[in-house]
C-alpha positions in Angstrom: 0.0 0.0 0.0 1.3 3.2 -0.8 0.8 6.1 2.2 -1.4 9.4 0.7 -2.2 12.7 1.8 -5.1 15.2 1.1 -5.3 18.5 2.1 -9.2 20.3 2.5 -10.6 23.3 1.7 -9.5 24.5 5.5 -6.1 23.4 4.6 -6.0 20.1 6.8 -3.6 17.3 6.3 -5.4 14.1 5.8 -3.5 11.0 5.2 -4.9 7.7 4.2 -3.5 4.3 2.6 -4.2 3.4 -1.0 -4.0 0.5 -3.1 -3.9 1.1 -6.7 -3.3 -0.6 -10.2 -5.4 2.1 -12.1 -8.5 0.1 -12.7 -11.5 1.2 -13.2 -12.7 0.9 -9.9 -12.1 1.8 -6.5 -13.4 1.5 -2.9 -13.4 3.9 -0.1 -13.1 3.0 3.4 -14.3 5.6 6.1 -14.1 4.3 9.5 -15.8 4.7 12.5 -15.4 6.1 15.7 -11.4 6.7 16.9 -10.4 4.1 14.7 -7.2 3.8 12.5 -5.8 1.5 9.9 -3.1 -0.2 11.5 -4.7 -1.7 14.4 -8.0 -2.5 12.3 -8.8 -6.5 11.1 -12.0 -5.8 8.9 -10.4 -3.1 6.3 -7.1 -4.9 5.9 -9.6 -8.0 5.2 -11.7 -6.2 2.9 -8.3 -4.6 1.1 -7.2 -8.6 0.5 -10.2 -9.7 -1.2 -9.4 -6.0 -3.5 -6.3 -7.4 -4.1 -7.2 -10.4 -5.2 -10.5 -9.3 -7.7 -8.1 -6.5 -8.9 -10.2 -3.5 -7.3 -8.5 -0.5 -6.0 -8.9 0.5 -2.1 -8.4 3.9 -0.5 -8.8 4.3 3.4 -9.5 7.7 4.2 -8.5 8.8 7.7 -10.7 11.8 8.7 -10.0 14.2 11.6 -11.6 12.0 14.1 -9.0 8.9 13.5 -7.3 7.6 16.0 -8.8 8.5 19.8 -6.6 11.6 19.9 -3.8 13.2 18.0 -2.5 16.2 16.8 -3.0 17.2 13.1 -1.0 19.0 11.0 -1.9 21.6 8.6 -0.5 22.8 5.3 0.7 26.0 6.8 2.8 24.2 9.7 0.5 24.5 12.3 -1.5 21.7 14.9 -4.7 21.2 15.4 -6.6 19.0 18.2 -7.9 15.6 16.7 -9.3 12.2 16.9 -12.7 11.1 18.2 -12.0 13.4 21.2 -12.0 16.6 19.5 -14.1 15.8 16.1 -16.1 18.5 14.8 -18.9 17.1 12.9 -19.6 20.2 10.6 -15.9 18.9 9.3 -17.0 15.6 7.9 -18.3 17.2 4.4 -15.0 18.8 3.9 -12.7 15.4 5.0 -14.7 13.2 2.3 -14.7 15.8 -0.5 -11.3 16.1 -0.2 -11.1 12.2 -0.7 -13.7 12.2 -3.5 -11.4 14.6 -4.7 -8.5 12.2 -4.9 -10.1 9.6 -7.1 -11.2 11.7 -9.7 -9.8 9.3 -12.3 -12.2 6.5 -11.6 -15.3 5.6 -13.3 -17.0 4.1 -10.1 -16.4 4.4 -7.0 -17.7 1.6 -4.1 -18.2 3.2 -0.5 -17.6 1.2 2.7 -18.3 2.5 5.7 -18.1 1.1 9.1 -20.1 2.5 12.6 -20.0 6.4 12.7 -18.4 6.4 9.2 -21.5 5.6 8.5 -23.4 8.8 8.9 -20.6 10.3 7.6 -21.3 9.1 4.5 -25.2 9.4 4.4 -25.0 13.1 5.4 -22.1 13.4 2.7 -24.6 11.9 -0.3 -27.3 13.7 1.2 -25.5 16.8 0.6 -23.8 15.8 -2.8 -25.4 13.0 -4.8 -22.0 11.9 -6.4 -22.9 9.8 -9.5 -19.8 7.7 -9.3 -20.5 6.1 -6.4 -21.8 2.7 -8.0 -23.1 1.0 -4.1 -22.7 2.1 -0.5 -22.4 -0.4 2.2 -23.2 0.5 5.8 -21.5 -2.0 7.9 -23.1 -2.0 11.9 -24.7 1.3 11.1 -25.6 3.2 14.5 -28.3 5.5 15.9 -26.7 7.9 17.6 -29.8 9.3 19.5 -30.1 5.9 20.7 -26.3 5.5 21.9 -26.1 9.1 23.5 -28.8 8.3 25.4 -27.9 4.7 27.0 -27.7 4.0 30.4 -23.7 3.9 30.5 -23.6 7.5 29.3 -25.8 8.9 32.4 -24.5 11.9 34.0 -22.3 12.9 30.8 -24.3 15.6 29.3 -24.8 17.0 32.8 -21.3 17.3 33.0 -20.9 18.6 29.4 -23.4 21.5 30.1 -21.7 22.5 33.0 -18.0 22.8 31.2 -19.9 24.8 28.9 -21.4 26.8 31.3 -17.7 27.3 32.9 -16.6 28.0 29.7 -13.8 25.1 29.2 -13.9 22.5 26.3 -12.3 19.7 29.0 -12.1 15.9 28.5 -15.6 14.7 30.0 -14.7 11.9 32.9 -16.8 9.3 31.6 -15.7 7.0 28.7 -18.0 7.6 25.9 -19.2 3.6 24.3 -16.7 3.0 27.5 -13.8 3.3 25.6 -13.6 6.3 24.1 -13.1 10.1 26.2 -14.7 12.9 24.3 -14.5 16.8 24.7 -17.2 18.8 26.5 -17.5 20.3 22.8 -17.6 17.1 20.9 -20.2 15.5 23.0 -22.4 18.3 22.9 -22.1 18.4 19.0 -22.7 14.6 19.3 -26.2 15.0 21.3 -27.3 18.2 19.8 -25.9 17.8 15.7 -29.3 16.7 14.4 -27.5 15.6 11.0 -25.2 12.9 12.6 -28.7 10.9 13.6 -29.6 10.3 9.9 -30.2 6.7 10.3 -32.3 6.7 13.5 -33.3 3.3 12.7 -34.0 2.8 16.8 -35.5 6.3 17.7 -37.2 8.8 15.8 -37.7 6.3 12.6 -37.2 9.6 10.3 -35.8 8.5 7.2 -36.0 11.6 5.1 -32.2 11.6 4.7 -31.2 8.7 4.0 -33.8 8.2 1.9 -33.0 11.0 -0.5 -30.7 9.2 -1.9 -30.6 7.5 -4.8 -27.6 5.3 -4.6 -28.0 1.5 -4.0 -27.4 0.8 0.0 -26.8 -2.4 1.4 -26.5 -2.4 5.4 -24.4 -5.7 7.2 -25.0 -5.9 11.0 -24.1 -8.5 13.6 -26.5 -10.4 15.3 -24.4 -9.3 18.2 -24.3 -6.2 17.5 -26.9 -5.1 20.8 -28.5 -6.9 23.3 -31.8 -6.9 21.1 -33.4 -8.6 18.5 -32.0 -5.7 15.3 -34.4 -8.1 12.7 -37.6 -5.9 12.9 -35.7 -2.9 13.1 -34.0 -2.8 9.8 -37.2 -4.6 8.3 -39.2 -2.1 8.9 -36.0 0.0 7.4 -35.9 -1.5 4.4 -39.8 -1.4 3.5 -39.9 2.5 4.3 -36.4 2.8 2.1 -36.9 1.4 -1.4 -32.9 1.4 -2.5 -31.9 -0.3 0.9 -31.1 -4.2 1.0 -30.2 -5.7 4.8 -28.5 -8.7 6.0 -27.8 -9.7 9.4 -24.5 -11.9 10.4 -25.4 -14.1 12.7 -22.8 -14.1 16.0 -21.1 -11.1 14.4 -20.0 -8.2 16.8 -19.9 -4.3 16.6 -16.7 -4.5 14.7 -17.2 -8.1 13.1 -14.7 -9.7 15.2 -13.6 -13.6 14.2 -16.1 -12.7 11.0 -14.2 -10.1 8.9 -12.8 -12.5 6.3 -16.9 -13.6 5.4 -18.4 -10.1 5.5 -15.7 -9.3 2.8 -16.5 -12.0 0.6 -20.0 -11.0 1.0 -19.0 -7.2 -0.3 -16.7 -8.4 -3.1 -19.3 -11.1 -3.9 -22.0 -8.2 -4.3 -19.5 -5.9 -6.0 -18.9 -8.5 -8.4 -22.3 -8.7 -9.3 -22.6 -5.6 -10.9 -18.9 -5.7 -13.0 -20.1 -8.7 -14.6 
């Protein structure tokens, strides 16, 4: 894999890893929440199968990779990043400048895992690229419904009152327990009504993710949460005309033990539509 860099319209230094041989081709990977390449199974499983079907694969980091980091910018200065310090109104930017990048393909293929995954929707919503061929939403979230679980009690309490202080300070709490966010962050997480555009387990509004026009097709673990997810993402599908479902049975969050079959199941359905 060769190592790449972007640069967005606010001059932010974006690095990702590609995997090229000029086809025609090409998926993009946009990960979830505070996660990174290097210690991630299910896109290096995913960029194997590429390999071996000869289709391209980009990973785009965005500013919220990694749980927290500096990032540099094209005129030499730092910014705070990672999940801690993500600002939402920032995903557009990060995936156009990716979009950006492959500009010499004919199709593009999105993957996108978790939180990537309303990165993307609001991204489409916004900007109905006619490249991108299929989008796959793997363990989509809604993120009324994880903001609002009983682990996170106490955290917005404690967010309003750095706000009120005036101080964008770690909140004490792990967020999902293994994640610490910033008083700002957390608040753009609760109140940023565009990040719940697939409220699948709340508000059951679908008016943004179905506005687009692009083929979806959602993979979820059985395991995923401690409920039955069957009825939920039925009753998706039937109110969503362009999305397709399938739940892996004893499949995590992160499809632990079961990467290598959810990525035959992508290439399988990529290979679909190239024949």
């Amino acid at each position: 894999m060769e190592y790449v860099e972007v640069k967005t319209s606010e001059k932010v230094l974006l690095h990702g890893f590609y995997s090229g041989k000029n086809n025609n081709e090409c998926i993009i990977y946009i990960h979830g929440l505070g996660a990174d390449f290097e210690s991630s199974v299910l896109p290096k499983s995913i960029l194997k199968k590429c390999t071996n079907n000869s289709i391209d694969f980009l990973y785009a980091n965005t500013q919220g990779s990694s749980l927290m980091r500096e990032i540099m910018t094209s005129e030499g200065t730092t910014i705070n990043g990672g999940a801690a310090y993500e600002n939402y109104n920032n995903w557009y930017q990060d995936l156009d400048a990716w979009f950006k990048f492959l500009k010499k393909y004919q199709k593009i293929i999105v993957v996108s895992h978790s939180l990537g995954c309303n990165k993307i929707i609001d991204y489409m919503h916004k900007n109905q690229n006619n490249k991108v061929s299929k989008i796959f939403l793997l363990a989509p979230q809604d993120t009324n419904y994880l903001v609002n679980i009983r682990k996170h009690n106490g955290m917005l309490q404690e967010a309003l009152e750095n706000k009120k202080n005036g101080n964008n300070n770690l909140i004490s709490q792990m967020f999902l327990g293994f994640c610490y966010l910033s008083t700002n962050t957390f608040l753009d997480f609760y109140e940023n009504k565009k990040i719940n555009n697939i409220p699948y387990m709340s508000t059951k509004d679908y008016s943004i993710i179905n506005s687009i026009k692009t083929p979806i097709k959602i993979y979820i673990g059985s395991n995923d949460k401690k409920i039955e997810l069957n009825e939920y993402f039925k009753d998706l599908a039937k109110k969503c005309k362009n999305i397709k479902y399938k739940i892996i049975k004893d499949a995590n969050h992160n499809f632990k033990s079961k990467e290598n079959i959810l990525a035959n199941l992508i290439i399988n359905e990529i290979k679909k539509e190239l024949v």
